[in-house]
C-alpha positions in Angstrom: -132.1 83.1 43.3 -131.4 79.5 42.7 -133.9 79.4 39.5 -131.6 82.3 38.2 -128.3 80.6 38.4 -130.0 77.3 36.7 -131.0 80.0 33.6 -127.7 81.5 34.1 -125.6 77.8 34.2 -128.2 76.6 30.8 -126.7 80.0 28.9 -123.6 79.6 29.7 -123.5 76.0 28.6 -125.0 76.4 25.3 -122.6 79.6 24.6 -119.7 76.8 25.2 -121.8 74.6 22.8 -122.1 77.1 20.0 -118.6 77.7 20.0 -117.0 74.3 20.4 -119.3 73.7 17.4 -117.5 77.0 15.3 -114.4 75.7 16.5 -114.4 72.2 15.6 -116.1 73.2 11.8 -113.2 75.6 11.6 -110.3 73.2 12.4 -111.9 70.8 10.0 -112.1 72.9 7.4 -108.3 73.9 7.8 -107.5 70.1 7.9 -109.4 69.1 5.4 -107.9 72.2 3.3 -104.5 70.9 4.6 -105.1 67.9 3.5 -105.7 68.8 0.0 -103.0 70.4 -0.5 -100.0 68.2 1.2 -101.8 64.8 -0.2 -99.4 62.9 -1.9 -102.1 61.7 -4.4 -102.2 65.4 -5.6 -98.7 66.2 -5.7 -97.2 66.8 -9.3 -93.5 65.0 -9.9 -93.0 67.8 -12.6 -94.2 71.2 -13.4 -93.3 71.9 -17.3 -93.3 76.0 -17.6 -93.3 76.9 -21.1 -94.2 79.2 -23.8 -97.4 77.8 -25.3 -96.3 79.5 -28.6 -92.8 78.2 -28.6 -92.8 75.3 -27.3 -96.1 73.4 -26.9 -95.3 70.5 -28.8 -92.0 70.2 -27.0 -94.2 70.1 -23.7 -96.2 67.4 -24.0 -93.8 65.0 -25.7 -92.2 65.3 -22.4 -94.9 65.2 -20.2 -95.7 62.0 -22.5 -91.9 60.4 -22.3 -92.0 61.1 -18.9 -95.4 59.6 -17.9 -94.4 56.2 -20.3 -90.6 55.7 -19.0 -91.2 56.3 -15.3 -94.6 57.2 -14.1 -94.3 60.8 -13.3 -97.2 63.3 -12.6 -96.9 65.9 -15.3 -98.5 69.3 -15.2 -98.5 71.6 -17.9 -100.5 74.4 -17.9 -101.7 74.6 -20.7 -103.9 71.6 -19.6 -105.4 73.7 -16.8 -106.5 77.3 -17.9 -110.1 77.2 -16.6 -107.8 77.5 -13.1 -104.7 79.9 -13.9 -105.9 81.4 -10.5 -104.1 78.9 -9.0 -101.2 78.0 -10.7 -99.0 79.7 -8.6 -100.5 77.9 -5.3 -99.6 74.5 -7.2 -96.2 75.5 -8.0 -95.5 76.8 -4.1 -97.2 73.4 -2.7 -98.4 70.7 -5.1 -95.0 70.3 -7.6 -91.7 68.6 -6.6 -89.7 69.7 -9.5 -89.9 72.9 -11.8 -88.6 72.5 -15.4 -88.2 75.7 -17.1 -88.3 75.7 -20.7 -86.8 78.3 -22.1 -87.3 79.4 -26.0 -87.6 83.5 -27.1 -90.6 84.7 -25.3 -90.3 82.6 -21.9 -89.6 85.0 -19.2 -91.8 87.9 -20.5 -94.8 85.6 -19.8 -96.1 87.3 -16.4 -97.2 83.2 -15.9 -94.4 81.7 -16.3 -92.2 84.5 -14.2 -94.6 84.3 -11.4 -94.2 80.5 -11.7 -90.4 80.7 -11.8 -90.4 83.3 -8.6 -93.0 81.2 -6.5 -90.5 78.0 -7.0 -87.6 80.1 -5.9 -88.9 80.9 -3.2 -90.1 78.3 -1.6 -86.5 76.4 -2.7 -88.2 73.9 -5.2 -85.9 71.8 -7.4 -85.5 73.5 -10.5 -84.0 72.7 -14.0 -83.7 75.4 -16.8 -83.8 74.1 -20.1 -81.8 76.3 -22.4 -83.1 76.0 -25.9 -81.4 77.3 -28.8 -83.8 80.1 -29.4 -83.5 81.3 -26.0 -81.3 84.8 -25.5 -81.2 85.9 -21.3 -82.2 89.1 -20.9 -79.0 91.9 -20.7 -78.2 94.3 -17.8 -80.5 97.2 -19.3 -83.8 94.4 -20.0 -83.2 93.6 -15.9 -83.1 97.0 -14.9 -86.1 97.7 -16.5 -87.9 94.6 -16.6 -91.4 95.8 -16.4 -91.0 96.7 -20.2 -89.4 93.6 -20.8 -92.5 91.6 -19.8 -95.5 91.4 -21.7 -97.6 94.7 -22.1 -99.5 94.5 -18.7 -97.5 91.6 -17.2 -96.0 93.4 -14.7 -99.4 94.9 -12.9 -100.5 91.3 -13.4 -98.0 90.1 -11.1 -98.3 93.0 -8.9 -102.0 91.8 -8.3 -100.3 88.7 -6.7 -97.6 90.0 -4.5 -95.1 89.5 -7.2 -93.0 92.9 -7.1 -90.6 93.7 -10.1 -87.3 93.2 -7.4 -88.8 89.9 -7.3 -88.8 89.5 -11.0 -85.3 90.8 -11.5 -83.6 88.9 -8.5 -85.2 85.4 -10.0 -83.9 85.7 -13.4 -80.8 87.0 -12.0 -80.5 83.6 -9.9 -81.8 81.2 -13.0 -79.1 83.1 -15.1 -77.0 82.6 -13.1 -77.5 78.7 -12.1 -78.1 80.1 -8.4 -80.4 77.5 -6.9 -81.4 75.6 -10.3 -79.5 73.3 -12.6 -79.4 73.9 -16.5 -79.8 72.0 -19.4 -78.7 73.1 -22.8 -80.3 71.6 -26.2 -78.4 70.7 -29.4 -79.6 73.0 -32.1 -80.8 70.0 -34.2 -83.1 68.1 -32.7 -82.5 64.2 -33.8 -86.4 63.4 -33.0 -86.9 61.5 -29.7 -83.1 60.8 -29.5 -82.9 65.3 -28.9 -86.1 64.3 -26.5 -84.3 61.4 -24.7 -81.3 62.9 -23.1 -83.4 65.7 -21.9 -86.0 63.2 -20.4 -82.7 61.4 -19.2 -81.2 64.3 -17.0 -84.6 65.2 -15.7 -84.3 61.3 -14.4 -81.5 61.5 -13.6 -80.7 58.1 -15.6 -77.1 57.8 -16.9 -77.2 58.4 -20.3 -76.4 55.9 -23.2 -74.5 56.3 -25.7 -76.3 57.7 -29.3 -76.6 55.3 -32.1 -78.8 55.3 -35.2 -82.2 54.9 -34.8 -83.3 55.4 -38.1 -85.8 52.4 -39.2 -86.3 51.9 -42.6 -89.3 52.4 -44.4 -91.6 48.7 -45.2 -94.2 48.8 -47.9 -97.6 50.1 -46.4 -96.1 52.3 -43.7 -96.6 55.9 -42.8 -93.5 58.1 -43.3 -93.7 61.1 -41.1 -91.2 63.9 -42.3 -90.2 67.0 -40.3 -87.7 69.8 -40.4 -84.9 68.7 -38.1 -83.8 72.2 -37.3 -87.2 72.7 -36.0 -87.7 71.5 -32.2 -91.7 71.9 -32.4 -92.0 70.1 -35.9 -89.6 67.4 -34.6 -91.5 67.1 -31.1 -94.8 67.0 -33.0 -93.6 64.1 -35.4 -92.8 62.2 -32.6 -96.0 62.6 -30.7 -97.3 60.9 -34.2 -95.1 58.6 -34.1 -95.9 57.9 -31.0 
């Protein structure tokens, strides 16, 4: 009998061994995946969300002003599609502040909507960027905002819990300034002086008073010329410039 409880005590024992062992691997794996994703050294100041088509250039001359005039972390999609997968996890967790950048075609990008609805959500900071070429959707495009996406978007979002009273509730609110702050854009760009105040607000930097800055041409220098009423070929110049 006693020979059997000794067998009995050395199962037992490694059972609690085996388990602890599962245990421990699975709480490390949850902090280490915890980790990742509340360490400040992976934390983005600024999400840009934008139409790649109407506004690219605009993008990353602010993701550049901003990373030159105070150090922020800048992430703009564009720079990441080998993991759109995820976008939406680095809105909810990784990204202090969502800048939407509205031109024509924003909001029926199922990417951008499901960023804009993951930041609501979770109560990011927010700033809408109204840009001259941007028109809201009416009352009839809301009610029926699965056509107003892109053909497929809305069974795209669907695949990640994003349902169309989602959709319709968080354009309402960024309409609407409910839980986001707005920006509106000349119509003329001036170069980086259009750039600046936007960069500005997003600082929160008082803003300085607009003077010429205009330099004059020396002998031997590059001109760059762009169409002022266009915010991508100004945005673009001053990347060259740059």
């Amino acid at each position: 009998a006693g020979s059997y409880t000794a067998k009995e005590g050395t199962t037992q024992a490694m059972a609690v061994i085996v388990v602890s062992a599962f245990l421990g691997m699975f709480v490390g794996l949850v902090g280490w995946n915890l980790y990742k994703q509340f360490n400040s050294s992976d934390v983005y100041d600024i999400f840009i969300c934008h139409h790649k088509v109407g506004a690219a250039a605009q993008a990353r001359l602010i993701k550049i002003m901003l990373a030159e005039q105070a150090s922020q972390r800048v992430f703009v999609d564009s720079d990441n599609l080998q993991q759109l997968d995820s976008l939406f996890d680095t809105v909810g967790a990784k990204v202090r502040h969502l800048v939407v950048y509205l031109t024509r075609e924003t909001l029926t990008r199922p990417w951008c909507v499901g960023e804009i609805v993951t930041a609501l959500k979770v109560r990011k900071r927010i700033t809408a960027v109204w840009t001259p070429t941007f028109t809201a959707p009416t009352e009839h495009q809301l009610a029926a905002v699965e056509s107003y996406l892109d053909v497929g978007g809305a069974d795209l979002l669907v695949q990640y819990g994003i349902a169309m009273a989602d959709v319709r509730d968080s354009f309402a609110r960024l309409i609407g300034g409910q839980g986001c702050s707005r920006v509106d854009l000349e119509s003329e760009p001036t170069c980086t002086g259009h750039f600046q105040n936007l960069v500005d607000n997003l600082l929160q930097k008082q803003k300085k008073k607009s003077g010429s800055t205009t330099d004059t041409p020396t002998p031997g220098c590059l001109v760059i010329s762009a169409d002022p009423t266009d915010p991508e070929a100004a945005a673009a110049a001053c990347i060259l410039i740059n």
